[in-house]
C-alpha positions in Angstrom: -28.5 110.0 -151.2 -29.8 109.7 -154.5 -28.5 112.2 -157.1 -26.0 113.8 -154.8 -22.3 114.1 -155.9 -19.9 114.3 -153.7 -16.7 115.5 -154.1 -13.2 114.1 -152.3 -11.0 117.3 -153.5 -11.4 120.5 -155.2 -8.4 122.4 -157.5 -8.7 125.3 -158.8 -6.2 127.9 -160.8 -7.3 131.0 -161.4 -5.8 134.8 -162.5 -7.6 137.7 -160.7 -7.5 141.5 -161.5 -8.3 144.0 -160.1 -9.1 147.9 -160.9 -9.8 150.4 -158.5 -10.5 153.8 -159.1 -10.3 156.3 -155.9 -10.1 159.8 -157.4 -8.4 162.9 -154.8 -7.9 159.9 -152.1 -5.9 160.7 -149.4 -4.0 159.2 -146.9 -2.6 158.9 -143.3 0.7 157.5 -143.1 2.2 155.9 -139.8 5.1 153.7 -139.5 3.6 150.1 -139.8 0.2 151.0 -141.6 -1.5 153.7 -144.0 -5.1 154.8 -143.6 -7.6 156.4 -146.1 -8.7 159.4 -145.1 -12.6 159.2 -146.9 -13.4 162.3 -149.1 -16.9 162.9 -150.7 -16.0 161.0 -153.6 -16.9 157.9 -154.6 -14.4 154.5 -154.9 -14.9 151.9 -157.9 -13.3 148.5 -157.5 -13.8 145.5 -160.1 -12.4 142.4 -160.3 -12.2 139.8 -162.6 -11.5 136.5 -161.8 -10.8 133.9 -164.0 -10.8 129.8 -163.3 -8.9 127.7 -165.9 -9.2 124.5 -166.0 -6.4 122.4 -166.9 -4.0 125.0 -165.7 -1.7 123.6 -163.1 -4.7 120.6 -162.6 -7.5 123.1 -162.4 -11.1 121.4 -162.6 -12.9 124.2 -163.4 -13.7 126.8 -165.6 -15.6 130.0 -165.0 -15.4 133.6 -164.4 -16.5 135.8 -161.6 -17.3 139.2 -162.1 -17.1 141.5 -158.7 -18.0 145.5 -158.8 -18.2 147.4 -155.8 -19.1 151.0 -155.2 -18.6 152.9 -152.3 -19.3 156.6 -150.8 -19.8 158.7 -148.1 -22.3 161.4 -147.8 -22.0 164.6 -145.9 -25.5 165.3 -144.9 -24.8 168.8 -142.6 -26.2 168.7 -138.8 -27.1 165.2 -139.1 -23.5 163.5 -139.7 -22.4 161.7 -142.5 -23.7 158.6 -144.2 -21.3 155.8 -145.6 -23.0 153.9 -148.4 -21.5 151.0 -150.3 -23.3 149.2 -153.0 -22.1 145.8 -154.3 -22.7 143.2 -157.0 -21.4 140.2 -158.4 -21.8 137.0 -161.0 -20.3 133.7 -161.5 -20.5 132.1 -165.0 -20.0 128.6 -165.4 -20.9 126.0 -162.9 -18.5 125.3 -159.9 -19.3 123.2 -156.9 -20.5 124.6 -153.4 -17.3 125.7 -151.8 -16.4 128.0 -154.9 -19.7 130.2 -155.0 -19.5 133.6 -152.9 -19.8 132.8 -149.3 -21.8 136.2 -147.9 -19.8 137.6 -145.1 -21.9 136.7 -141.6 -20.4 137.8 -138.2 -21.6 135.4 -134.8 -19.9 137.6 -132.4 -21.1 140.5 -130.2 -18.6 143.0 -131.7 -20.4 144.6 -135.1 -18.3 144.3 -137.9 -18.8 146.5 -140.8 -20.0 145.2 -144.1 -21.1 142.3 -142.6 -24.3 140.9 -141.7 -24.6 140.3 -138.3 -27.6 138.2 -137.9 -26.1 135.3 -140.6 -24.3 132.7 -139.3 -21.0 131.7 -141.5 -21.9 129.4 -144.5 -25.0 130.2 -143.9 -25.5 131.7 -147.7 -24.4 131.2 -150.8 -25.1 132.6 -153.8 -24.0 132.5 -157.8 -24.9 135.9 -157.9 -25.8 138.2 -155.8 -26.4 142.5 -154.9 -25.9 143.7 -151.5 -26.5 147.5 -150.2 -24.9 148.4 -146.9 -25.5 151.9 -144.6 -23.8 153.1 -141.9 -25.4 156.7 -140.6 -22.7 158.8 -138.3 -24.3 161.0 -136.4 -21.6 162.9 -135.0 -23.4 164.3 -131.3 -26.8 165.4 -133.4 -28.4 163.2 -130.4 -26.4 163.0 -127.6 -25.1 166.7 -127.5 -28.5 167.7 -126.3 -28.3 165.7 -123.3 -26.0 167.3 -120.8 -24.1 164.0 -119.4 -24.2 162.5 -122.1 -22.6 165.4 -124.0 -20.0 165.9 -121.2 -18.8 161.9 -122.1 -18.6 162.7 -125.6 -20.6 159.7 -126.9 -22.0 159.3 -130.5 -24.2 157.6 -132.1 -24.2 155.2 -135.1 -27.3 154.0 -137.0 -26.7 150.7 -138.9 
């Protein structure tokens, strides 16, 4: 155990903001819950978060910087194509449980903008890029095939 620290308890303070930019986005409104309705145009989202230390007994100080991009693509016969690209950075130095902890999924479901062949904790990072695609592609396959076509199945590419 030489040169390991370990740490009892961890407190943190921090202020967050965040700006997202969505230009024409619509939406669909039910009772309990509103939907965006996606639209050819991109979505910006940054946030800035901020660690003080001292601040209400905060140990820490650093900033993490978080921009994600996101768009879907109309690409004619073949469907649509949802593509999100996103990066971020932490200055300063903070222990283990305070870097970004990359989202895995361990069950049989897939879950979007995760990756499915991580388990959780698996990966941490101080900074990091990630690209994810998801190609729709709306019958282009399974319309040529007559039962298939009559159970109006569709086909995803991940």
């Amino acid at each position: 155990n030489a040169g390991l620290d370990t740490i009892q308890n961890i407190t943190t303070s921090e202020i967050t903001a965040e700006l997202r930019w969505a230009p024409h986005e619509q939406f669909y409104q039910g009772i309990n819950f509103r939907t965006p309705i996606r639209n050819k145009f991109p979505i910006f989202t940054l946030r800035i978060q901020d660690g003080i230390k001292g601040f209400l007994n905060g140990q820490y100080n650093y900033q993490q910087l978080t921009l994600a991009i996101a768009k879907r693509c109309y690409l004619s016969q073949l469907g649509y194509l949802d593509v999100s690209l996103e990066g971020g950075h932490i200055f300063g130095q903070v222990p283990f449980p305070l870097l970004d902890i990359h989202r895995a999924n361990q069950s049989y479901a897939y879950q979007l903008n995760a990756y499915n062949l991580m388990n959780f904790m698996e990966f941490v990072s101080d900074n990091y890029a990630a690209v994810n695609t998801d190609l729709y592609l709306n019958g282009f396959i399974f319309n040529k095939i007559p039962l298939l076509k009559k159970l109006k199945l569709r086909g995803v590419i991940p």
